[in-house]
C-alpha positions as CSV (number, residue, x, y, z in Angstrom):
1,X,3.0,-35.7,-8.7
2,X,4.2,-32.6,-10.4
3,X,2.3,-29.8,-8.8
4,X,4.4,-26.6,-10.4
5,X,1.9,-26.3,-13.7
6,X,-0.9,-26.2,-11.4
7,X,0.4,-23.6,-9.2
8,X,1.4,-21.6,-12.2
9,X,-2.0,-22.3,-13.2
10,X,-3.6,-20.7,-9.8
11,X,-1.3,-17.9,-9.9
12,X,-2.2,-16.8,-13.2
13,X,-6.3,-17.1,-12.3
14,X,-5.4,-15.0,-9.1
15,X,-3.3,-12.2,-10.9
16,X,-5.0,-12.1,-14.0
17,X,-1.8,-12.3,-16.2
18,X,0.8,-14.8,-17.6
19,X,3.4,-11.7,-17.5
20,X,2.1,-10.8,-13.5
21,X,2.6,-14.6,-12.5
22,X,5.9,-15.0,-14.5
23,X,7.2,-12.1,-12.0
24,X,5.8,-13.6,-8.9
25,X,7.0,-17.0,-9.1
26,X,10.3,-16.6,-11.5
27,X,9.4,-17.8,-14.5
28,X,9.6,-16.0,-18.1
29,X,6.2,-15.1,-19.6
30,X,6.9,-17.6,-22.4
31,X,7.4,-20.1,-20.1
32,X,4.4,-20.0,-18.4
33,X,2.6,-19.7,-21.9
34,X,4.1,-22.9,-22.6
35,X,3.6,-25.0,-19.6
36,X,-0.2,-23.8,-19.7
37,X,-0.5,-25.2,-23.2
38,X,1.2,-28.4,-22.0
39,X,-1.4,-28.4,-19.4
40,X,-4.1,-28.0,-21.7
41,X,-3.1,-30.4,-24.1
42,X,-2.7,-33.1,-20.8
43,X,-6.3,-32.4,-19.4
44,X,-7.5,-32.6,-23.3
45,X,-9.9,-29.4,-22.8
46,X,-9.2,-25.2,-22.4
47,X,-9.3,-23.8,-19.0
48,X,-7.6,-20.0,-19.7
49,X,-8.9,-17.7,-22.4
50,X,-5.8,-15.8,-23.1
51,X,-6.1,-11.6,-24.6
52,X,-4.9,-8.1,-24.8
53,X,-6.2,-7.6,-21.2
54,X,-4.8,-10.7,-19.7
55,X,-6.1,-14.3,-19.3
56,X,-9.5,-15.2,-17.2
57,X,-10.7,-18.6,-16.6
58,X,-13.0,-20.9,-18.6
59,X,-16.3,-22.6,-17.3
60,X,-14.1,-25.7,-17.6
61,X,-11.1,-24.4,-15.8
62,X,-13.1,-23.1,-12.8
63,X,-14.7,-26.2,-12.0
64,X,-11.1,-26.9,-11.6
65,X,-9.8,-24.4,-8.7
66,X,-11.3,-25.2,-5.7
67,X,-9.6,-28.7,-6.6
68,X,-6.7,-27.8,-7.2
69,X,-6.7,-25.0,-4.2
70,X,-7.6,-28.2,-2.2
71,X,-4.3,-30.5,-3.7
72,X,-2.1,-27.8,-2.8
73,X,-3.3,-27.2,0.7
74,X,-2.7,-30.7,1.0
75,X,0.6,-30.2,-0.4
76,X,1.7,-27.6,1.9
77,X,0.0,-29.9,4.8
78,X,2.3,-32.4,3.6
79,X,5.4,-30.1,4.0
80,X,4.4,-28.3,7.1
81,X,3.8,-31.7,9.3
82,X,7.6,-32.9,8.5
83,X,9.0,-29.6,9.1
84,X,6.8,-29.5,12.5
85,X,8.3,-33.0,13.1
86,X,11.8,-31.6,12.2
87,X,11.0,-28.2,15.0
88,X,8.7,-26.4,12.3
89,X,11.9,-25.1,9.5
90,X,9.6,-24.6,7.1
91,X,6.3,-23.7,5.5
92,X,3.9,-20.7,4.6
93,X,0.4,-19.1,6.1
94,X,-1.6,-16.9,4.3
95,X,-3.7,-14.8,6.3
96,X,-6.2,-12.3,5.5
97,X,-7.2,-9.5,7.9
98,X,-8.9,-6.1,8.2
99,X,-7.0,-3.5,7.6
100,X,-7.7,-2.3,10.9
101,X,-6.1,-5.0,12.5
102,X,-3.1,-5.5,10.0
103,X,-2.1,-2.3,11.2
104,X,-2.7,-2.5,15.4
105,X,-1.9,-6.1,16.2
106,X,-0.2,-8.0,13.5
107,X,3.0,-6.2,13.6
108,X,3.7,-7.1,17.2
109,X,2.4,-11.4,16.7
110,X,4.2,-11.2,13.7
111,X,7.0,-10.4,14.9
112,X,7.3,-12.5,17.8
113,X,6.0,-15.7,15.7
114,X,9.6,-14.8,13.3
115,X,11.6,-14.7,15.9
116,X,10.9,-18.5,17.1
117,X,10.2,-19.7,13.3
118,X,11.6,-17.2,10.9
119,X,11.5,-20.2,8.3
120,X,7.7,-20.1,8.0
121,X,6.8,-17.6,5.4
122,X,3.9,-15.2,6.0
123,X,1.4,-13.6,3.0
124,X,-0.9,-10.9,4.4
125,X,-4.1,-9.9,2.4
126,X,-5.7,-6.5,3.8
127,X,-9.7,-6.4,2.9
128,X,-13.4,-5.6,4.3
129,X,-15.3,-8.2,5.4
130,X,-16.5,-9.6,2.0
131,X,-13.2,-9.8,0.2
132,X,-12.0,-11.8,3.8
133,X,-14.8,-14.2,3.3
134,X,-14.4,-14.8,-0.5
135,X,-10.9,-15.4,0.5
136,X,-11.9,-17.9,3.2
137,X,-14.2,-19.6,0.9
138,X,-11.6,-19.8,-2.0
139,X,-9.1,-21.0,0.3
140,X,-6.7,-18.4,-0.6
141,X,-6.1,-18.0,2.7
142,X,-6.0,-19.9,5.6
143,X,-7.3,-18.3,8.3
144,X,-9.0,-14.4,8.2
145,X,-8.9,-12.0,11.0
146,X,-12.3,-10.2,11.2
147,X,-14.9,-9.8,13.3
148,X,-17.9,-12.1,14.0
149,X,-21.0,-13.2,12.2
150,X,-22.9,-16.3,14.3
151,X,-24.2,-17.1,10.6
152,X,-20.6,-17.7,9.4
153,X,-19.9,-21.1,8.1
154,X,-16.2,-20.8,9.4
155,X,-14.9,-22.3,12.7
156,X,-14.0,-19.3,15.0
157,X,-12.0,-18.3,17.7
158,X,-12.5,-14.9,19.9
159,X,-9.7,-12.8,20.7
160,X,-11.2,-9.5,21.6
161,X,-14.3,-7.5,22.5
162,X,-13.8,-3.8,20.5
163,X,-16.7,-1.2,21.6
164,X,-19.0,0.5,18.8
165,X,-18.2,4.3,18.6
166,X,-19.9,7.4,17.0
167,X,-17.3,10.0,14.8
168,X,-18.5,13.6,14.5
169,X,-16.8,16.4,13.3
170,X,-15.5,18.0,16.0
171,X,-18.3,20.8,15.5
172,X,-21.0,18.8,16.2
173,X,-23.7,19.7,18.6
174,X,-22.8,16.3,20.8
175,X,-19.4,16.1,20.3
176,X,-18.7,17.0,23.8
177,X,-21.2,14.8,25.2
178,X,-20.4,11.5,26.9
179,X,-22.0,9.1,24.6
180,X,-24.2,9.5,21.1
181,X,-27.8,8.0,21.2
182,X,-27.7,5.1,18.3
183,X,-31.3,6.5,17.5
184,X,-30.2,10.0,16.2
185,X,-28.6,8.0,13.4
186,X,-31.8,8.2,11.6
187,X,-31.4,11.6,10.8
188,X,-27.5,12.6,10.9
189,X,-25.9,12.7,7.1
190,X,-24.8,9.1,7.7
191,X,-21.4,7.5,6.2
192,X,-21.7,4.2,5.2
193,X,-18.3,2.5,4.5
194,X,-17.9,-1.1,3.0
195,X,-18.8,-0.4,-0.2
196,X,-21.8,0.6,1.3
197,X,-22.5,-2.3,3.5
198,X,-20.5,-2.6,7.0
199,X,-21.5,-5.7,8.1
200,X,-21.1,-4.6,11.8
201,X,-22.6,-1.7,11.4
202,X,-25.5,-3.1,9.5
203,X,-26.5,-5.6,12.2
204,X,-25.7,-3.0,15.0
205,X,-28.8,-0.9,13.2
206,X,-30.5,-4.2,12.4
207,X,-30.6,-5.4,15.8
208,X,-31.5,-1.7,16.8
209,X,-34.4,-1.3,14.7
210,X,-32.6,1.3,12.8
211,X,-32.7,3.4,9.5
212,X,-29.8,5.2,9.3
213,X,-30.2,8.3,6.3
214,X,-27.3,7.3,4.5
215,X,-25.6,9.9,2.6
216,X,-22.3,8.8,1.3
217,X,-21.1,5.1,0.8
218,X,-17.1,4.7,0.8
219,X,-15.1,1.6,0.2
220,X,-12.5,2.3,3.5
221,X,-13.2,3.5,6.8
222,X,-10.2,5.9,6.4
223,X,-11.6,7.8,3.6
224,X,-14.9,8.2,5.8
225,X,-12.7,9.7,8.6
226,X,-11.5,11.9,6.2
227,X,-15.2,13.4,4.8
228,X,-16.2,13.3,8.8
229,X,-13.2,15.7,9.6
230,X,-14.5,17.9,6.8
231,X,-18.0,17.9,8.2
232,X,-19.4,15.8,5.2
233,X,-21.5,13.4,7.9
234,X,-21.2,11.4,10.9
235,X,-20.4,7.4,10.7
236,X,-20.4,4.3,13.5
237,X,-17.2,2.5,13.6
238,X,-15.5,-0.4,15.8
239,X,-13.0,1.4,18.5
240,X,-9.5,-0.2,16.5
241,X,-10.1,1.2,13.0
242,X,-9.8,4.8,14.8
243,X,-6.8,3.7,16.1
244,X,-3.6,6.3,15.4
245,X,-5.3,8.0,12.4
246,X,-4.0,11.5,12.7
247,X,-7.7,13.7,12.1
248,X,-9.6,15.9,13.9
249,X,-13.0,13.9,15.1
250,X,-14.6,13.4,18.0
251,X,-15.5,9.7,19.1
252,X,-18.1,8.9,21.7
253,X,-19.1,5.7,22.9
254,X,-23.1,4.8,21.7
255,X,-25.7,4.6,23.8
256,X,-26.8,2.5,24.4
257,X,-23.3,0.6,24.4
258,X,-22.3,-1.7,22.1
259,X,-19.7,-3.9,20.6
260,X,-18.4,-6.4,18.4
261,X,-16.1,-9.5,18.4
262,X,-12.7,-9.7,16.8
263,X,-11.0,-13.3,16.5
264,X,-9.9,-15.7,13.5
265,X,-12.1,-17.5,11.1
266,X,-11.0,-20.8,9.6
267,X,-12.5,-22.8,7.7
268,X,-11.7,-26.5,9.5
269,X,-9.5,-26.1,12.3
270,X,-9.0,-29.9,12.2
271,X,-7.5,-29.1,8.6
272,X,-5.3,-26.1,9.7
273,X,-1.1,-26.5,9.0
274,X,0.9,-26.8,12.0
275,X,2.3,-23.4,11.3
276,X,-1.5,-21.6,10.8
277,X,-2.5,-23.6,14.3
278,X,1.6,-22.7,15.9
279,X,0.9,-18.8,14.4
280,X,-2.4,-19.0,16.2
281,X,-1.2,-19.8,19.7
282,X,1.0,-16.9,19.6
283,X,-2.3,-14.3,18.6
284,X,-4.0,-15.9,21.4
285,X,-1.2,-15.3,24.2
286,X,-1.3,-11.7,22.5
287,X,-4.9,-10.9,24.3
C-alpha cells in the first residue's frame, strides 16, 4: 500500500498549508495539489477545503485522520520492529513535553539515546498540558512528558517527584520567610498561567479548598516570572519550570508542602515502537 498521499494528506491537515507541507516533506506545492486531487478523486468524496488562507479539513476528511494516524503508526511499527531486529538502524519518536522539561532534562537523555542509536530520528513538540494531551489523543505524538492526572486515560510511568513553590517579587513581605502559607493565595494579586488554567496548580487549590484572586492569566510560566519580577503578582509553580531563568524572585517552598509528579504518558504501552519503549529506558536510568 502506497502510504505517501496519505502522509501528504496529514501533513497538510497539521500545517494548515499545501505550500508549508510541500517544504517539510520535499515536494513542490503543485505536487501536493495534485496528489490531493488524485486522492480525492480515489476515495470519490472531498476531504480539504482549499483558500487564500490555506486548506482545513472537511467533516468527511476528519472522520478520516485518526485512521489514517492509526495506519501510519502501524507503518512506522512495521519499520521500527525490523530495524530493532536489525540492532534498531532506523525509525522516528515524536515526543511532546513541557517546556519546562524540554529544557532541564531532554538535552542530557537525548543525547545519550543518539549516541547508541543516532539512526532513530527524534521530533520534539514543546506545550502546556492541554496541547500535550490533544497531542496524545491525536496520536501526533507518541509519548508526552508532563506531569500527572489520576483521571488521565493514558498509561503512565513516574519519573520524578518536583515540590510546589511560591514566586514573589523579591519585595514582598514573606519573601524572606521559610515557606508561604497556600492560604494567603486567596488574597495575593494571583498569576494564573496556562491560558488561565494550570492544571497542577488548579488541583493543588482544589484539593486545598482554595480561591485564589486571580488577577492576570498568561499563556507561559516564563512571561509570569517576568510580571512577578516587576511586582505585577505572586504565582505557584512546580520547582523545574524555575529552573535557570535569569530574574529576580524569590521562591519559597508552600506550606503546607506540596508536590507533583513528572513521568511519561502513552497512550498503550503495549502499542509503543521499539525505539519510543528503547528512548524510554534511557529517561528512566536518567532519575
Amino acid at each position: 500500500m502506497d502510504l505517501k498521499k496519505y502522509k501528504v494528506f496529514l501533513a497538510s491537515v497539521d500545517l494548515g498549508s499545501f505550500t508549508k507541507a510541500s517544504i517539510q516533506l520535499d515536494y513542490t506545492p503543485s505536487g501536493i495539489t495534485h496528489m490531493m486531487n488524485a486522492l480525492e478523486d480515489e476515495l470519490g468524496f472531498q476531504i480539504l477545503t482549499r483558500g487564500k488562507n490555506g486548506v482545513q479539513l472537511t467533516e468527511n476528511g476528519a472522520r478520516l485522520v485518526p485512521i489514517l494516524r492509526e495506519l501510519l503508526r502501524l507503518e512506522e511499527d512495521f519499520s521500527q520492529t525490523v530495524s530493532e531486529i536489525n540492532g534498531l538502524n532506523a525509525g522516528t519518536i515524536r515526543i511532546g513535553s513541557y517546556s519546562s522539561i524540554a529544557v532541564h532534562w531532554l538535552p542530557g537523555i537525548i543525547k545519550s539515546f543518539q549516541c547508541d542509536y543516532p539512526n532513530i530520528n527524534i521530533k520534539l513538540m514543546e506545550g502546556i498540558r492541554q496541547e500535550v494531551v490533544a497531542w496524545l489523543d491525536e496520536r501526533k505524538i507518541d509519548l508526552g512528558l508532563m506531569s500527572y492526572n489520576p483521571e488521565m486515560k493514558f498509561d503512565w510511568i513516574p519519573l520524578k517527584d518536583d515540590p510546589m513553590l511560591a514566586v514573589l517579587p523579591l519585595n514582598h513581605p514573606l519573601a524572606k520567610e521559610k515557606a508561604y502559607p497556600i492560604k494567603n493565595c486567596e488574597s495575593e494579586d494571583f498569576i494564573m498561567p496556562a491560558c488561565g488554567y494550570d492544571y497542577d496548580v488548579i488541583e493543588l487549590f482544589h484539593n486545598e479548598k482554595i480561591s485564589p484572586k486571580i488577577r492576570y492569566e498568561t499563556f507561559e510560566n516564563y512571561a509570569a516570572l517576568s510580571m512577578i519580577e516587576c511586582g505585577l503578582g505572586m504565582s505557584v509553580m512546580n520547582e523545574l519550570i524555575t529552573k535557570g531563568r535569569i530574574c529576580n524572585v524569590a521562591k519559597l517552598p508552600l506550606q503546607p508542602r506540596r508536590h507533583i509528579s513528572l513521568g511519561i504518558a502513552v497512550p498503550n504501552t503495549e502499542k509503543l515502537s521499539p525505539a519510543a519503549k528503547k528512548f524510554i529506558t534511557y529517561c528512566e536510568k536518567a532519575f
